[in-house]
N, C-alpha and C positions, 0 to 999 in steps of 0.2 A: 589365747592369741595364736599361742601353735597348738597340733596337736601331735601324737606320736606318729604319725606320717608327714608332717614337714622337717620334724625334727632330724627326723631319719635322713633326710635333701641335707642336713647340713653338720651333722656329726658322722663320722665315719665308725662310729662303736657301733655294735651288735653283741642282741645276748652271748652270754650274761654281763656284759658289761658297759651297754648302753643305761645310763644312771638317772636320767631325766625324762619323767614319765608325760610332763604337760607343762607347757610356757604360757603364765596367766599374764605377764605384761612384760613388754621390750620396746624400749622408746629409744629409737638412735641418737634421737636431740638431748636428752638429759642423761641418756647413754647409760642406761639400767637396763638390769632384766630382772626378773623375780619367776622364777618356777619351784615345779616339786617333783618328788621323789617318790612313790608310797612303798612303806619297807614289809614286805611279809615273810610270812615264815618259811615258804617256798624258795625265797633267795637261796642258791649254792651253797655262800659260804654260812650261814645259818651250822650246816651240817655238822663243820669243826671251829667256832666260834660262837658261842661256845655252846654245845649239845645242849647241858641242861641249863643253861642260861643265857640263851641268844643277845647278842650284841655286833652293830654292825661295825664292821673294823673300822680303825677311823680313816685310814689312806682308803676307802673307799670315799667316807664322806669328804676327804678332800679330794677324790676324783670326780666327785657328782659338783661340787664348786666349780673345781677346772670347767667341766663339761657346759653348766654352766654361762661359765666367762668365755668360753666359746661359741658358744651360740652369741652371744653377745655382738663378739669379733667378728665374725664371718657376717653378719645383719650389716654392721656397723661400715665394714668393708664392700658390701653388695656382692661377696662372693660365696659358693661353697664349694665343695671338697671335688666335685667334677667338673669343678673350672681349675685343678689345680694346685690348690692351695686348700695348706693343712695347717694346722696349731697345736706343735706341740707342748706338753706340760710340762716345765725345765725348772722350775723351783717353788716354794711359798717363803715367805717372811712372815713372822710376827701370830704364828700359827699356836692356836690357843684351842684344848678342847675342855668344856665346861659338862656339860653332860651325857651320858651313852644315848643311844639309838638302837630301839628293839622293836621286833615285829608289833604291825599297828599303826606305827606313827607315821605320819606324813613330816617329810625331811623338806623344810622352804628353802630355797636353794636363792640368795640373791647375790650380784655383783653388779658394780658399778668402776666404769671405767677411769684408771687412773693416767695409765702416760705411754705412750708408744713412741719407741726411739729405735730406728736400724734395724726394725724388726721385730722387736721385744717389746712386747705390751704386759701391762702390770696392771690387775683388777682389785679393787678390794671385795673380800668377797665374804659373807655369813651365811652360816647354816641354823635355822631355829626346829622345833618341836612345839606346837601350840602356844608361839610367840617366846618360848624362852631360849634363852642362846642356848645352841651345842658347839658350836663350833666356829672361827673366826681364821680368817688369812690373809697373806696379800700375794695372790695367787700369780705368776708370771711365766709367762707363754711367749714363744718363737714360733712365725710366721713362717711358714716355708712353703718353694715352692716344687710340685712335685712332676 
């Protein structure tokens, strides 16, 4: 549904740390998104994490959830980032990691919207690997305008 040039219209990351390689579904009415990730071994932090046993850090994968829940938000709102308005990543809850992430695997990246109040929107958001969880949040993000 996007590819890595619409995504670019509405996240402000760039390598190395734009996290969201393809957006396969984002429905503003049920207020989901579902994308991915693909992790190789060419990633930076690969280098010192760890040399002889690659593992992706996990405050990445929860930066690639953020990233995410903001593609989400800015759909959701009808705006991106050169109208103004940004989202920043200001906390998670209830933040759970069950398995690593090593070069190879495609990171599913989903969230679904929870509540926006005064600015502050709250996603719940999971990370899988060929359907098994790695990782769980409830990821929450401040609207600002710039």
């Amino acid at each position: 549904m996007m590819d890595i040039n619409e995504i670019r219209e509405y996240l402000p990351h760039r390598y190395p740390f734009l996290l969201v390689d393809r957006v396969v579904e984002l429905d503003t009415e049920t207020k989901r998104v579902r994308a991915y990730k693909n992790v190789t071994i060419n990633e930076p932090f690969f280098n010192g994490h760890f040399p002889q046993h690659p593992i992706m850090p996990g405050v990445l994968i929860i930066e690639a959830m953020a990233q995410a829940a903001g593609l989400l938000g800015f759909k959701m709102m009808g705006v991106k980032p050169a109208d103004g308005t940004l989202y920043y990543f200001v906390g998670s809850d209830k933040l759970r990691f069950r398995q690593p992430v090593v070069p190879g695997d495609q990171l599913v990246l989903e969230a679904s919207f929870v509540s926006a109040k005064r600015g502050i929107w709250k996603f719940d958001c999971r990370a899988s690997v060929d359907g098994k969880p790695v990782c769980s949040a409830e990821i929450i993000c401040a609207e600002q305008k710039i």
